[in-house]
C-alpha positions as a Markdown table, in Angstrom:
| # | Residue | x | y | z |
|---|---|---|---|---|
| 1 | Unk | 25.8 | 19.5 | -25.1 |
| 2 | Unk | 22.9 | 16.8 | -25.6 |
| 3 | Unk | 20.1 | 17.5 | -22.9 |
| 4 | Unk | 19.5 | 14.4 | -21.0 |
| 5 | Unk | 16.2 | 13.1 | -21.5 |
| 6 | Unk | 14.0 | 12.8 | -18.5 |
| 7 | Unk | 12.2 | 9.6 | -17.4 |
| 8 | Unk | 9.2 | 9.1 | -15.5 |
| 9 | Unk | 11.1 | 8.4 | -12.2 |
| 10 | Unk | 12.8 | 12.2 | -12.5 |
| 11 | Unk | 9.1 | 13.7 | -13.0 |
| 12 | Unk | 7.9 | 11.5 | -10.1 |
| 13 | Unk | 10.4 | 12.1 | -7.5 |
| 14 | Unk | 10.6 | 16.0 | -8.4 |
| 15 | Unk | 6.7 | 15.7 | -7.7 |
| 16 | Unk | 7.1 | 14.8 | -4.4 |
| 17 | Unk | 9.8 | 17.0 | -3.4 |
| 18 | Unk | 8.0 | 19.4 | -4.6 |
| 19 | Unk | 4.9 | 18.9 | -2.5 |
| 20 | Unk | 6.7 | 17.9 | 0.2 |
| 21 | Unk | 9.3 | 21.3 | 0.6 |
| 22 | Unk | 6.2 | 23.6 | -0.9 |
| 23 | Unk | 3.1 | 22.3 | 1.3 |
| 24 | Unk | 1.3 | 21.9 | -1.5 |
| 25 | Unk | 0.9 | 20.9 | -5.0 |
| 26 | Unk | 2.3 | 22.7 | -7.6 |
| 27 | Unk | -0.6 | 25.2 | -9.1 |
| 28 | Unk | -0.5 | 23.6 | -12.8 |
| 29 | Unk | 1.3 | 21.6 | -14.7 |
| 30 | Unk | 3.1 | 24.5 | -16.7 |
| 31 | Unk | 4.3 | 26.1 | -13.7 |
| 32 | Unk | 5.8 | 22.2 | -12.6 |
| 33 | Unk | 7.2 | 21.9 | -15.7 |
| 34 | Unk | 8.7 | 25.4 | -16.0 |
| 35 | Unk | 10.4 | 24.2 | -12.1 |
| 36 | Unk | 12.0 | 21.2 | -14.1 |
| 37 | Unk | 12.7 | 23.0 | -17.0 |
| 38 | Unk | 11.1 | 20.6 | -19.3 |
| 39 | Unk | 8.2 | 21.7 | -21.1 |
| 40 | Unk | 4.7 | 20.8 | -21.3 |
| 41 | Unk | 4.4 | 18.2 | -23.6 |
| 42 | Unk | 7.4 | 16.4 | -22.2 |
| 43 | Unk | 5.3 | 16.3 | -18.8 |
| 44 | Unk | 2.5 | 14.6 | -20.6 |
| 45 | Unk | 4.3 | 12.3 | -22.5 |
| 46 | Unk | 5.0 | 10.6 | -18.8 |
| 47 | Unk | 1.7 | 11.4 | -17.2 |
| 48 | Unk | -1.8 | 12.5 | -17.9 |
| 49 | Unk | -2.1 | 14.5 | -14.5 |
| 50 | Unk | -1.2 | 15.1 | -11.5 |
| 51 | Unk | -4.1 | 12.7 | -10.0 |
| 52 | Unk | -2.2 | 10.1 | -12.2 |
| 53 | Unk | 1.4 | 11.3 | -11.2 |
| 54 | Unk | 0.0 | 10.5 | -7.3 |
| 55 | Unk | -1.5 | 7.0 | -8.1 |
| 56 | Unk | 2.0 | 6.3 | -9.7 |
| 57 | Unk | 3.4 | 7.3 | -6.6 |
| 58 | Unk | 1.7 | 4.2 | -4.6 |
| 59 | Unk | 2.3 | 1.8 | -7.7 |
| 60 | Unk | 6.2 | 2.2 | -7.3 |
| 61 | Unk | 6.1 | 1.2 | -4.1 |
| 62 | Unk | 4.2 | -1.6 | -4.3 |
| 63 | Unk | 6.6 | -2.9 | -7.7 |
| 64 | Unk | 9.7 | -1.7 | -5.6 |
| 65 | Unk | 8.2 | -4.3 | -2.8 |
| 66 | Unk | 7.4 | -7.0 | -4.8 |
| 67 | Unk | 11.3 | -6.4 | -6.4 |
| 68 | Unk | 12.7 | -6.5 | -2.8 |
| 69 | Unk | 10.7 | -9.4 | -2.1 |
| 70 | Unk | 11.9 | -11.7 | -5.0 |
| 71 | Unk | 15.5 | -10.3 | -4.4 |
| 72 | Unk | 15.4 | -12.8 | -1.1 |
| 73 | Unk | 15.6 | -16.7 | -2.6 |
| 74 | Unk | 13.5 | -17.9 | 0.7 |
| 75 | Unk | 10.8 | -15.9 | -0.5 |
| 76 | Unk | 9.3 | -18.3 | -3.0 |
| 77 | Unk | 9.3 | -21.2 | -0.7 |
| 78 | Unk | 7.1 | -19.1 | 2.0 |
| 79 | Unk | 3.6 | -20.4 | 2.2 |
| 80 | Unk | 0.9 | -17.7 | 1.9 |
| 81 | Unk | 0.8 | -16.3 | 5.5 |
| 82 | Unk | 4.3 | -16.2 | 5.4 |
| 83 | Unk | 4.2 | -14.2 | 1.9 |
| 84 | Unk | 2.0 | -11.5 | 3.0 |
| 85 | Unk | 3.5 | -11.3 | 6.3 |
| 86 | Unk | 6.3 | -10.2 | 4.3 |
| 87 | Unk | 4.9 | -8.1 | 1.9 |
| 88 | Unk | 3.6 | -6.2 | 4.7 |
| 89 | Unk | 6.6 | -5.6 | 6.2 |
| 90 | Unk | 8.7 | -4.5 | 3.6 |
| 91 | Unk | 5.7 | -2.5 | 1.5 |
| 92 | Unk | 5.5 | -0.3 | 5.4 |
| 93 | Unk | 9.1 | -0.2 | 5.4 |
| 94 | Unk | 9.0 | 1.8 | 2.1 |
| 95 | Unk | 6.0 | 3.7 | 3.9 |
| 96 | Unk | 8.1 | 4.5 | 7.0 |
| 97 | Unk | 10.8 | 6.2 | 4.3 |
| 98 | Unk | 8.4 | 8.2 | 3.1 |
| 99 | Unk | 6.0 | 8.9 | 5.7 |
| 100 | Unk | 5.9 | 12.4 | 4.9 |
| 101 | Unk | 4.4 | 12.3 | 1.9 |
| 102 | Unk | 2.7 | 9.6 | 2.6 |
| 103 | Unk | 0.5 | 11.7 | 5.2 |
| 104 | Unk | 0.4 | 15.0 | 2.8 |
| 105 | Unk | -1.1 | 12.7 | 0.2 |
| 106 | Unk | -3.2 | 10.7 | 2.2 |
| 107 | Unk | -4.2 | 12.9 | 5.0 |
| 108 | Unk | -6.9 | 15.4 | 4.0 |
| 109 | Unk | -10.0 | 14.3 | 1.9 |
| 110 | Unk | -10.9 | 10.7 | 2.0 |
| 111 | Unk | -12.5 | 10.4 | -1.2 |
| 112 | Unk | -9.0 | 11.8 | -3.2 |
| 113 | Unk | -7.0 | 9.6 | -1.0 |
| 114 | Unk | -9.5 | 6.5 | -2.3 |
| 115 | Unk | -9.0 | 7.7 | -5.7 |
| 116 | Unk | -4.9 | 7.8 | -5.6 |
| 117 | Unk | -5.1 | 4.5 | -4.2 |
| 118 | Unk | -7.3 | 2.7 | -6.8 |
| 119 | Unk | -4.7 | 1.4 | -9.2 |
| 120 | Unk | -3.1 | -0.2 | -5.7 |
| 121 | Unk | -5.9 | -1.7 | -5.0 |
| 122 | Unk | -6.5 | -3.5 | -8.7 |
| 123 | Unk | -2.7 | -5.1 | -7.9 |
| 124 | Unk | -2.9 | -5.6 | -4.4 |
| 125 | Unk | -6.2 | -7.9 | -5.0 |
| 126 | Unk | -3.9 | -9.7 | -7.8 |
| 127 | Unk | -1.8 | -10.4 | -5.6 |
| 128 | Unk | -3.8 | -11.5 | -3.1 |
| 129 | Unk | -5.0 | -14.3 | -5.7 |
| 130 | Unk | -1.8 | -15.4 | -6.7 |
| 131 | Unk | -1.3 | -16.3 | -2.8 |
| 132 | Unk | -3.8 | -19.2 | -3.4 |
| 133 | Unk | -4.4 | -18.6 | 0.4 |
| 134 | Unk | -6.1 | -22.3 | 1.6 |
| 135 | Unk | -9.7 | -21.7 | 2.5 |
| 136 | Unk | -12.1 | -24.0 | 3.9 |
| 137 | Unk | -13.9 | -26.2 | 1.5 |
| 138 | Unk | -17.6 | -25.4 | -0.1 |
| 139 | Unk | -19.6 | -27.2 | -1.0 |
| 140 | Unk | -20.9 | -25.5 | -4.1 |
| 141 | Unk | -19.6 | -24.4 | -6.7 |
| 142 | Unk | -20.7 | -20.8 | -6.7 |
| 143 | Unk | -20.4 | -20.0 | -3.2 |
| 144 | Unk | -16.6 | -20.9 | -3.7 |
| 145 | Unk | -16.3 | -18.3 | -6.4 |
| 146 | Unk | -18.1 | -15.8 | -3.8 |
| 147 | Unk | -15.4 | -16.8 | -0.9 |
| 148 | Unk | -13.0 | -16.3 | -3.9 |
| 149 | Unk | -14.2 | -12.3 | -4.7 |
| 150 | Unk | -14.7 | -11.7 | -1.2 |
| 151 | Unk | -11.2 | -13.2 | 0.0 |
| 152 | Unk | -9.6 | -10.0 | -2.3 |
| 153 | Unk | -11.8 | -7.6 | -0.5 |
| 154 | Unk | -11.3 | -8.9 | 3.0 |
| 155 | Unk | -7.8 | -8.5 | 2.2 |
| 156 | Unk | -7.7 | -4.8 | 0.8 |
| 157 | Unk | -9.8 | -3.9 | 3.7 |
| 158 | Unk | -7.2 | -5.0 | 6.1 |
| 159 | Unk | -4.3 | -3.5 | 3.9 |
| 160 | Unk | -6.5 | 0.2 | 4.2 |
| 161 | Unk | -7.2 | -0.4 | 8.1 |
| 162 | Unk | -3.5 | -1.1 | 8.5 |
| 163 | Unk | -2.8 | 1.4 | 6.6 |
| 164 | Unk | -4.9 | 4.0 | 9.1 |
| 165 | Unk | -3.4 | 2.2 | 11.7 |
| 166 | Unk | 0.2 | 3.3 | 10.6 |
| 167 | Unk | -0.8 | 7.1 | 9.8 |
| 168 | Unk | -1.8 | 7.3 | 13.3 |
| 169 | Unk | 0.9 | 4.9 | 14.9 |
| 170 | Unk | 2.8 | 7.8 | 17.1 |
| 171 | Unk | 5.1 | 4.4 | 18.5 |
| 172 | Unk | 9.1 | 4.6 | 18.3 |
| 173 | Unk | 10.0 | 3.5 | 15.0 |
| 174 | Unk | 6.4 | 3.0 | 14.6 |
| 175 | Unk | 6.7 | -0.8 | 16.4 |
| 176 | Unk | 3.1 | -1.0 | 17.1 |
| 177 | Unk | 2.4 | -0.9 | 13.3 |
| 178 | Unk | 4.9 | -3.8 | 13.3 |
| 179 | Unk | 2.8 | -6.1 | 15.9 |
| 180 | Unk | -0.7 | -5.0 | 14.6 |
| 181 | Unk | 0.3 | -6.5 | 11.0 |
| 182 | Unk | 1.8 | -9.7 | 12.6 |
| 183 | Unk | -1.9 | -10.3 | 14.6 |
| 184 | Unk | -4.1 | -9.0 | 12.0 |
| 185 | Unk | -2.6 | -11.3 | 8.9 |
| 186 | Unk | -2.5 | -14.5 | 11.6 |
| 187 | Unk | -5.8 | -13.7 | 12.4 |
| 188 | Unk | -7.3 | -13.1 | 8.7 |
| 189 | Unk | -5.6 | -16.3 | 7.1 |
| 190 | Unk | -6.8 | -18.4 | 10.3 |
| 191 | Unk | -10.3 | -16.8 | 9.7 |
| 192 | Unk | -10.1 | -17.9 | 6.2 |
| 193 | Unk | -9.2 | -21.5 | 7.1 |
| 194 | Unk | -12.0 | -21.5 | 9.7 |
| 195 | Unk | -9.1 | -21.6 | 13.0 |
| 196 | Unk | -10.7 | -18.2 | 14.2 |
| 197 | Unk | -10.9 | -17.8 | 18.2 |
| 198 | Unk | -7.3 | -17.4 | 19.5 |
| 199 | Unk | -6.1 | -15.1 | 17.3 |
| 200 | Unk | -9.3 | -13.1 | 17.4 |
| 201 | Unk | -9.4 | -12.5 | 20.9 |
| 202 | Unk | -5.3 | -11.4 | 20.7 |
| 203 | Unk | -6.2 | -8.7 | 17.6 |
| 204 | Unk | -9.1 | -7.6 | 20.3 |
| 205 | Unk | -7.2 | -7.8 | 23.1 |
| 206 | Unk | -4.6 | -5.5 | 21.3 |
| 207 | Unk | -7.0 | -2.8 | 19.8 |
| 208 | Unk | -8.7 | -2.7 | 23.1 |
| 209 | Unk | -5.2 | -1.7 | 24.9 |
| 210 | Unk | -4.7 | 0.8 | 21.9 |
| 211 | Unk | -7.7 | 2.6 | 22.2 |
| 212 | Unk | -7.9 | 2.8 | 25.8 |
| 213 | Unk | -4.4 | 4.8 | 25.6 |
| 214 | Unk | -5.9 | 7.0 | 23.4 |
């Protein structure tokens, strides 16, 4: 009988069942490999590492999002609020599936979490740009190409304080992640097109009652 070939997908969900029923990570690649009965080389033809493996990890779910996203024909039509509104939703949905990896891989040391999620950040900043998300107008020329670099960061530092948000979010079906993304995006895209106070004061407002129940 032929042995079926194994993709990347096989290696990358036996990765994180493997973490997630052992606690940990398995000691070296041999001893993964030897669990999958593949050998070495067959590992490494898929990935360079486990540090790569884990970046992978973050990358499907973003692809899988953007899939699930284009799978809905209204989607295209949404203006750029609208678009990352849903993005957010549905990329947190895939989160709340696998929340408990999601914690064992993001959980401990802050700098390997940074480091897993790097390749995310390089596509979630492109796709940020594709939004074309309307700004206010400048007047010069390189002040507009300043907004344009800082626009992607603002964004990915949103995405990783959301991100928080949801590893701590103790709410039923984690609801409070839910309205936190809703105010935050409202309030960043207003910000952006200089309409700033009302939506600022209900993201305070919110945080406030948040941290006060803490």
């Amino acid at each position: 009988m032929t042995k079926k070939k194994i993709t990347s997908k096989d290696i990358l969900s036996a990765y994180m069942n493997f973490l997630l029923e052992n606690g940990e990570k398995p000691k070296n690649v041999f001893v993964f490999a030897k669990e999958l009965k593949i050998s070495e080389q067959e590992f490494y033809q898929h990935y360079a590492s486990f540090q790569v493996l884990e970046q992978e990890v973050f990358n499907e779910f973003f692809v899988k999002t953007l899939e699930l996203l284009h799978k809905n024909d209204d989607y295209a039509d949404f203006d750029a609020k609208n678009k990352l509104l849903s993005f957010y939703f549905t990329f947190f949905e895939l989160l709340n599936r696998n929340r408990s990896y999601v914690l064992h891989a993001l959980g401990s040391k802050n700098l390997d979490a940074l480091k897993t999620l790097a390749p995310l950040r390089t596509h979630f900043k492109a796709y940020i740009d594709d939004l074309d998300i309307e700004s206010v107008d400048l007047v010069k020329e390189n002040l507009n190409r300043i907004k344009a670099k800082s626009l992607a960061e603002i964004a990915w530092a949103q995405f990783m304080f959301t991100l928080k948000f949801w590893m701590e979010d103790t709410s039923p079906g984690f609801e409070k992640t839910d309205v936190f993304i809703e105010k935050s995006i409202n309030t960043t895209v207003d910000l952006v097109a200089s309409k700033p106070f009302e939506g600022l004061i209900d993201l305070g407002k919110f945080l406030f009652k948040e941290k006060m129940a803490k």
